[in-house]
N, C-alpha and C positions, 0 to 999 in steps of 0.2 A: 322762278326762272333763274334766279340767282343762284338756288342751292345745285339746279342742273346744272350752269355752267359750273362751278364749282367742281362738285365730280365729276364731268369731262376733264377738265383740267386735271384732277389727281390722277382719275385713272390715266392718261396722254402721260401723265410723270411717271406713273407708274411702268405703262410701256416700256419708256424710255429707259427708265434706271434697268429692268430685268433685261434689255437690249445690250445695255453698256455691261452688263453683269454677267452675261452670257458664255459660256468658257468652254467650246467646244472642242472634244478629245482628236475630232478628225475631221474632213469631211472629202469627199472623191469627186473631180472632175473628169471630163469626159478626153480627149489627146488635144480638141480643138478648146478646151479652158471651161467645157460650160457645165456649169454642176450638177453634179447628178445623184438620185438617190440609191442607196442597197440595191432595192426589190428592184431597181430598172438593170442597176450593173448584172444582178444577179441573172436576167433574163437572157441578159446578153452570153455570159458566162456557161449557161445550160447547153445554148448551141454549138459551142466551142469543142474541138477533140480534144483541145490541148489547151490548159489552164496554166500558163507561164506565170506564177504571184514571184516576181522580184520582193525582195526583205533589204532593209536597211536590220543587219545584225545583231541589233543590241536594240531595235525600236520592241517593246510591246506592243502596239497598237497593232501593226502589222502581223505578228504572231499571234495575236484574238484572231484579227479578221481571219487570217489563216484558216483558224479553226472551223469557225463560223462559217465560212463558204466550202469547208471540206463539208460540214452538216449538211448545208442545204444543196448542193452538190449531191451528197450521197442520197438525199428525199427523193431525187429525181433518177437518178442512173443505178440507183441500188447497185448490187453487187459486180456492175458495170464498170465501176468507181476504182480506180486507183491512185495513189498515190504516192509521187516519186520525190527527192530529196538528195539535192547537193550536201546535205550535210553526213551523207553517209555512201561510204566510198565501195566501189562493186565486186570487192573482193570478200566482202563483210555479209554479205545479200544470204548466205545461208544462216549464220546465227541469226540476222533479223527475222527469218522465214520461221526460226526454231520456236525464235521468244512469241512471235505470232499469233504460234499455232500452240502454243503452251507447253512446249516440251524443253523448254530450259526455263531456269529462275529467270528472273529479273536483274538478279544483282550480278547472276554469270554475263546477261546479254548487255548488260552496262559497263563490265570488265572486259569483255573480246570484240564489242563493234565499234569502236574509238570514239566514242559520241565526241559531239566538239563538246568545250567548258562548259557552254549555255546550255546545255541539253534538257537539265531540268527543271528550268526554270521556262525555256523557250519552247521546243519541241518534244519533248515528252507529252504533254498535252494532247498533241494532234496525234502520237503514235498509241497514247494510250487510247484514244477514240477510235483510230486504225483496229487495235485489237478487237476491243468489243463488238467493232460493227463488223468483224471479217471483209476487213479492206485491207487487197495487199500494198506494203509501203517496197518501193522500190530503191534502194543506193544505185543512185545516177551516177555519184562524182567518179572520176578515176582515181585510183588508188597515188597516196602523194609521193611514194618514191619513183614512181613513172613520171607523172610530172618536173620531178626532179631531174631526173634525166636526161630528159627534153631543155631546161632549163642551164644545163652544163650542156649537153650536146646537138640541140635541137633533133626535130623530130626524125630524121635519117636514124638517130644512136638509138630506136627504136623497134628497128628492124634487127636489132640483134636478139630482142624478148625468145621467150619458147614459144613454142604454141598453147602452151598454160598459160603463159604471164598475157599474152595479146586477148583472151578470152575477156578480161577486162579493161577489154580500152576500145576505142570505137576500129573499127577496119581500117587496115594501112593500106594504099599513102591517104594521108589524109592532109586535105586540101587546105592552104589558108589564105584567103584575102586581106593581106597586108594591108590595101585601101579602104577598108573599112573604117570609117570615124572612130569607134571606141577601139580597134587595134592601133590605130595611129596615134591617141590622146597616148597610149601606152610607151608607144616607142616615142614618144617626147617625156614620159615621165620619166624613162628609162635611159636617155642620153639623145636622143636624136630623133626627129619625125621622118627623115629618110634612111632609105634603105642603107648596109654596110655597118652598123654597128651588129656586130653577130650578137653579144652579150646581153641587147634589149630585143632583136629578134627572137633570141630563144627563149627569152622570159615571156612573147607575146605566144609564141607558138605552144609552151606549155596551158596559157591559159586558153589557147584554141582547143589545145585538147582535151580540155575539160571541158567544154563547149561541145566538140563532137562527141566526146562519149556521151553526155547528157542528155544530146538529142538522141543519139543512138539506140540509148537504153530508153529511152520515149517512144520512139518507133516501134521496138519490138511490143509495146502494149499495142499501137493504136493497128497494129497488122492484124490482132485477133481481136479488132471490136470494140477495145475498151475505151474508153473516156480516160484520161489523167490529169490530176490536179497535180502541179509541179513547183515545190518549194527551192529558191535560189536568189543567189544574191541578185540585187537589181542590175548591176553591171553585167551579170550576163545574160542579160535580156531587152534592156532597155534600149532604145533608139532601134526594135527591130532586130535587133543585132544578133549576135553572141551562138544563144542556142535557137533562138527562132527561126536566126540566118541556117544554122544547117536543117533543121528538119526542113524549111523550105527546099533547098538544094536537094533532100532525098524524097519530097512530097507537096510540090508546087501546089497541092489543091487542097492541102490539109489545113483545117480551120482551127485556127491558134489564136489566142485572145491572151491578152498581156496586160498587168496590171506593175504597175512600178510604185515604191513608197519612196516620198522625199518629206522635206521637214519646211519650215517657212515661218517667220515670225507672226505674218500676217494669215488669216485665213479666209479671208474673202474672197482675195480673187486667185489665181494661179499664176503663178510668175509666169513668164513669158521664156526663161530659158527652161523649166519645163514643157514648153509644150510638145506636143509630139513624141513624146519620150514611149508613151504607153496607150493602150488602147482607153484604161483609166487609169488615174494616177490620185493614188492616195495620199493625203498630205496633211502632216501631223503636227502638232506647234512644238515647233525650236525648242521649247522650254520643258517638253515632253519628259520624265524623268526616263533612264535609260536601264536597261538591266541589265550592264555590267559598264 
């Protein structure tokens, strides 16, 4: 009897210490806090037209998962499957189609599509999977001297483009709700949370329009059918917001699932000023190492 209680007790220690020892890379709750597995997020995600993954920029864990639900994504929607990306700007969209389909190097299509710094450590990955599996990747963002433009002149200095230059940007005029929460954290980052500083308005309205174009060039997939997985920073997605808010505006009925990554020292439960942020919200330890 003795020696059983005995090993009960080692093993209960045992427990305990692999409990205390436990050092998990991530784990995903649901918008309402309550944890949830892959293969459930994943199911969720299947039903979806439009797969919003917001990216903290520098997290890896976020750029696996990326990957990883670009895979099982594509199991289900085969060549249905696309995938779009703020980090490549839609002036760019024909070298990426070139390197694709195999008719440019590599080293040409990594010299003319601007990739951002992280490209190959972050997303090359999921583009090299894009190739292989003949999934087209689409450049969502707007090109950054338009952006700029918008940001000295707000968006009216816009309507002076050609009808070349406007082929990549979302259709004018294009609308912006000021009252939006994550437009307004903006215009207090930028001098003022009300109206009349022109200087923080045209910095919020340049990132509207990367917002519109993004959804923009999302629509034009889900008009022929397809499914899209959508790589972008978490701000512009999160709280509903950003690019969600316009594709709602042009498709009230379109079925958009949104995933946000934040960071957290703890990982047990979800903070509380998380919640709601994301339909799931990935959350990765503080101490995460970072790749750049």
């Amino acid at each position: 009897m003795r020696t059983v209680l005995i090993n009960l007790l080692l093993f209960f220690m045992a427990a305990t210490i692999a409990t205390a020892q436990d050092k998990p890379a991530y784990k995903l709750f649901t918008k309402d806090g309550k944890e949830v597995k892959y293969s459930k997020m994943l199911d969720e995600l299947k039903k979806a037209e439009v797969v919003l993954f917001g990216e903290q920029h520098n997290d890896p864990i976020a750029h696996w998962l990326q990957l990883e639900v670009a895979k099982d994504l594509h199991k289900t929607h085969g060549q249905k499957l696309s995938i779009g990306a703020e980090m490549f700007e839609t002036d760019v969209q024909l070298v990426l189609d070139e390197y694709l389909s195999g008719k440019v190097a590599e080293n040409n299509f990594e010299q003319e599509a601007r990739p951002w710094p992280n490209y190959k450590t972050d997303y090359k990955p999921i583009v090299k999977f894009a190739k292989e599996a003949g999934i087209p990747v689409l450049a969502t963002n707007v090109p950054r001297r338009y952006a700029a433009i918008v940001s000295k002149g707000s968006l009216s200095a816009l309507e002076g483009l050609t009808p070349e230059a406007k082929a990549f940007i979302a259709p004018l005029p294009i609308v912006v709700d000021m009252n939006l929460p994550g437009y307004q954290n903006m215009l207090s980052m930028f001098g003022g949370s009300t109206h009349g500083n022109t200087k923080a308005e045209n910095i919020v309205q340049a990132q509207a329009l990367k917002d519109a174009t993004m959804a923009h060039v999302i629509l034009g997939q889900t008009t022929k059918g397809n499914k899209l997985l959508h790589l972008n920073g978490a701000y512009h997605s999160d709280n509903f917001e950003g690019i969600y808010w316009y594709l709602k505006q042009k498709q009230p009925n379109l079925k958009v699932a949104t995933i946000t990554t934040v960071t957290q020292e703890d990982l047990k439960k979800l903070s509380e000023e998380h919640l709601q942020k994301a339909d799931f919200i990935l959350v990765v330890p503080a101490a995460m190492t970072k790749t750049y």
